[in-house]
C-alpha positions as CSV (number, residue, x, y, z in Angstrom):
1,X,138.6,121.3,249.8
2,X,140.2,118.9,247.4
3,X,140.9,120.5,243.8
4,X,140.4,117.8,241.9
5,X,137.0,116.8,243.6
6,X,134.6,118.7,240.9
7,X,136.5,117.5,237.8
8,X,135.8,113.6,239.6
9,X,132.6,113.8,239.9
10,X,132.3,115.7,236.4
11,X,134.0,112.2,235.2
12,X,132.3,110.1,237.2
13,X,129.1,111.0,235.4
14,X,130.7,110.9,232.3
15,X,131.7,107.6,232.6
16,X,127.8,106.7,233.7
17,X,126.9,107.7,230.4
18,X,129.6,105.6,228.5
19,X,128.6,102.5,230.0
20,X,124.9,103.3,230.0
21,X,123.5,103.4,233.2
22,X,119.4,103.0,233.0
23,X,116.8,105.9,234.0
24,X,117.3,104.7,237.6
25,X,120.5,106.7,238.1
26,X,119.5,109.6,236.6
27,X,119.2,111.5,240.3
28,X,122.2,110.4,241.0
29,X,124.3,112.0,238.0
30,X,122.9,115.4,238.8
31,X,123.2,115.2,241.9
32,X,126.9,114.4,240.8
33,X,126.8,117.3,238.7
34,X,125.4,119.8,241.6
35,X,128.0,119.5,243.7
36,X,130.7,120.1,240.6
37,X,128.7,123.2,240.1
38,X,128.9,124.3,243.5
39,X,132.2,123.7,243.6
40,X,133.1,125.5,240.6
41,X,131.1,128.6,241.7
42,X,133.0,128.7,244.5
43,X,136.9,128.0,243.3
44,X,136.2,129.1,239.1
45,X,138.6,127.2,236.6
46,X,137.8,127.7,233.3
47,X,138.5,124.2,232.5
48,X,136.6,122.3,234.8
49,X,133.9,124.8,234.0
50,X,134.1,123.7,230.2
51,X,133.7,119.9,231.5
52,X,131.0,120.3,233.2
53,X,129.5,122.0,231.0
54,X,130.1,119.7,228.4
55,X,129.0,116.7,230.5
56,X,125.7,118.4,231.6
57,X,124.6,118.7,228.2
58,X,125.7,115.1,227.6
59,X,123.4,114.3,230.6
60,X,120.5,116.2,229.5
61,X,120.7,114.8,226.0
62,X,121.0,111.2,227.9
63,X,118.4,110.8,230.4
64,X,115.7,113.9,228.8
65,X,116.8,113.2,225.6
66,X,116.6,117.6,225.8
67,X,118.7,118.3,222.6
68,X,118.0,121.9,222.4
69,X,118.7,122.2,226.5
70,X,121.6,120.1,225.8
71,X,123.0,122.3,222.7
72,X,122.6,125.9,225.4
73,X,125.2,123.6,227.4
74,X,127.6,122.8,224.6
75,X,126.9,126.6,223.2
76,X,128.5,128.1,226.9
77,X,131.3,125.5,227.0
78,X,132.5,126.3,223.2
79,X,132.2,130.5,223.9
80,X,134.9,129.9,227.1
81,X,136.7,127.6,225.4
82,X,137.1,129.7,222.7
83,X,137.6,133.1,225.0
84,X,140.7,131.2,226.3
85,X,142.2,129.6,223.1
86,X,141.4,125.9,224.4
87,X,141.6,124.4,221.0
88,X,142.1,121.1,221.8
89,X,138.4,121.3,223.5
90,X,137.1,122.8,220.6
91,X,136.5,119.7,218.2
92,X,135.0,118.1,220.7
93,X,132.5,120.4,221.7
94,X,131.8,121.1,218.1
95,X,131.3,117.1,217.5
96,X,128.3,117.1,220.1
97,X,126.9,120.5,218.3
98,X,127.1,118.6,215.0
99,X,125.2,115.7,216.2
100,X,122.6,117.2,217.6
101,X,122.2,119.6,213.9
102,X,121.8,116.4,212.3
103,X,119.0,115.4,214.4
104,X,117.5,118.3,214.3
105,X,118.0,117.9,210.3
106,X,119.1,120.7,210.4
107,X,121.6,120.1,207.7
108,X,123.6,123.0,207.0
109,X,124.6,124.2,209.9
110,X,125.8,120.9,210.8
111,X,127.8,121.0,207.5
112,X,129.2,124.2,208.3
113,X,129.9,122.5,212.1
114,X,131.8,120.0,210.6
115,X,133.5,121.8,208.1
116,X,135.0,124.1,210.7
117,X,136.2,121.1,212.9
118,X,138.2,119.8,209.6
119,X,139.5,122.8,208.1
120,X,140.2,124.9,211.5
121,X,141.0,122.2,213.9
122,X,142.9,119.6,211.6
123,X,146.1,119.9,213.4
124,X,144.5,118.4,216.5
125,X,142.6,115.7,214.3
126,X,143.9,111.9,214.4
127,X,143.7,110.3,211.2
128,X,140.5,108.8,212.4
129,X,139.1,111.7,213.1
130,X,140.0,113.2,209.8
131,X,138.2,110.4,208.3
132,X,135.3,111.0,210.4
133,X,134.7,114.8,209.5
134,X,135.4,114.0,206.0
135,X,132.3,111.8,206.1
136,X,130.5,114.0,208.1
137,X,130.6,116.6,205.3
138,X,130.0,113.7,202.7
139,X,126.7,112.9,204.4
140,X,125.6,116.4,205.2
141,X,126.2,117.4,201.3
142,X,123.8,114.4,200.6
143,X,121.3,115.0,201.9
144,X,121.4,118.5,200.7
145,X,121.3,117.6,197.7
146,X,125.0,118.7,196.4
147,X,125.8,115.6,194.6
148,X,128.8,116.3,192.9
149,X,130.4,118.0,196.0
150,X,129.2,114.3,197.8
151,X,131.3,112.9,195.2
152,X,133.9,114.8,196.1
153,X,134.5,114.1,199.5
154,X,133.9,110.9,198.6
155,X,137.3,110.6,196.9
156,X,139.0,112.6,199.3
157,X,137.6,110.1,202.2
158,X,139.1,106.8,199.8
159,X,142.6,108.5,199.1
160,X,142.9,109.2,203.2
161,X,141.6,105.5,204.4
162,X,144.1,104.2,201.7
163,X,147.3,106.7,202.9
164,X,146.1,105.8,206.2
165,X,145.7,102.0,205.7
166,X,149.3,101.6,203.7
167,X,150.7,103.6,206.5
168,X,149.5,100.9,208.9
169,X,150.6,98.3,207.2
170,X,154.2,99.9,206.4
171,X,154.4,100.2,210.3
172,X,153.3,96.6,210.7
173,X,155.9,95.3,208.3
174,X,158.2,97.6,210.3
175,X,157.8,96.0,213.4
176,X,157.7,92.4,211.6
177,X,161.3,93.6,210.7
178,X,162.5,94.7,213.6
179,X,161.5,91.6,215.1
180,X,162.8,89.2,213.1
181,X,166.2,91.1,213.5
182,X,166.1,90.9,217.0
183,X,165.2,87.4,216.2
184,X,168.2,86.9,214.4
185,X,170.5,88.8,216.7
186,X,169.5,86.4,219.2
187,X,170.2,83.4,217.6
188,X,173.9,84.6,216.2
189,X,174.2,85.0,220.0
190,X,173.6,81.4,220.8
191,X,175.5,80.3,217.8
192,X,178.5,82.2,219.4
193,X,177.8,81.2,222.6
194,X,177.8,77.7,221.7
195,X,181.1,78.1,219.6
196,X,182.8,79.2,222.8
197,X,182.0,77.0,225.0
198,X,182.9,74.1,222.3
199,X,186.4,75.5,221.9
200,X,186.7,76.1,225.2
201,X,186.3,72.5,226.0
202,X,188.9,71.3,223.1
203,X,191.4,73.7,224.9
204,X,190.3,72.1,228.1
205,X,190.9,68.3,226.5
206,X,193.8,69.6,225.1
């Protein structure tokens, strides 16, 4: 057997969903998702397991639109992702779980969902991310009501997305720079170049 055959077709389905495949292919993603399972079953790998797992639920949520079926996925692939310290998985797991609170309306335990992924996991967070959570927890306080902490978060999100958006532009102006030495560099070059080859013919007439 090939060990990287069940985490393929985990990804192949996952990439079904991304693009958004219609109803008609639903046999075919769990049929996808079978032979992963199988596969697992018989050679166990903790991570591929927490894939699959993850990509499942996806799938439910997707084409049954299941979202309590879906969360019993994402519920078994965040306790063995958490048994064996995955915690890059973790935020990402917790993300679908949040999702699926809000639609629920079940709004504070997808507040406490989100606070967990910025306060537990922000060392694996991208600034994006960060940005994300932090409205996460913004819009969850809202609608339960707790204005002022709303108000809160709302500051915290406008000091990040400036830090953030200075820090872009600082890098931008950086590589402006850094151009426009290279820029210069190069055309010192020439100059010299051209200097050469001029004196080199005046010693030549000479």
């Amino acid at each position: 057997w090939i060990p990287e055959l069940k985490d393929n077709y985990v990804k192949i389905v996952e990439s079904m969903l991304y693009v958004g495949v219609d109803i008609s292919m639903k046999d075919s993603a769990y049929n996808l998702l079978n032979k992963a399972e199988t596969l697992i079953k018989a050679h166990p790998d903790a991570i591929s397991e927490i894939m699959y797992l993850q990509v499942r639920g996806m799938t439910v949520e997707y084409f049954e639109g299941d979202v309590n079926k879906a969360d019993d996925y994402y519920v078994k692939a965040l306790a063995i992702t958490e048994q064996n310290k995955f915690r890059n998985f973790i935020s990402v797991i917790l993300s679908r779980r949040y999702y699926i609170k809000e639609l629920q309306g079940k709004f504070d335990e997808a507040l406490a969902i989100t606070k967990k992924i910025y306060f537990e996991y922000n060392n694996f967070l991208t600034p994006g991310d960060k940005l994300l959570q932090l409205k996460h927890m913004m819009d969850m306080q809202e609608k339960l009501g707790n204005i002022n902490a709303a108000l809160n978060l709302h500051k915290q999100y406008i000091r990040l997305n400036d830090s953030i958006h200075q820090n872009n532009v600082s890098l931008k102006v950086q590589d402006l720079e850094k151009k426009y030495e290279a820029k210069e560099k190069e055309t010192q070059i020439i100059k010299l170049n051209q200097m050469a080859q001029e004196q080199q013919l005046q010693i030549q007439k000479n």
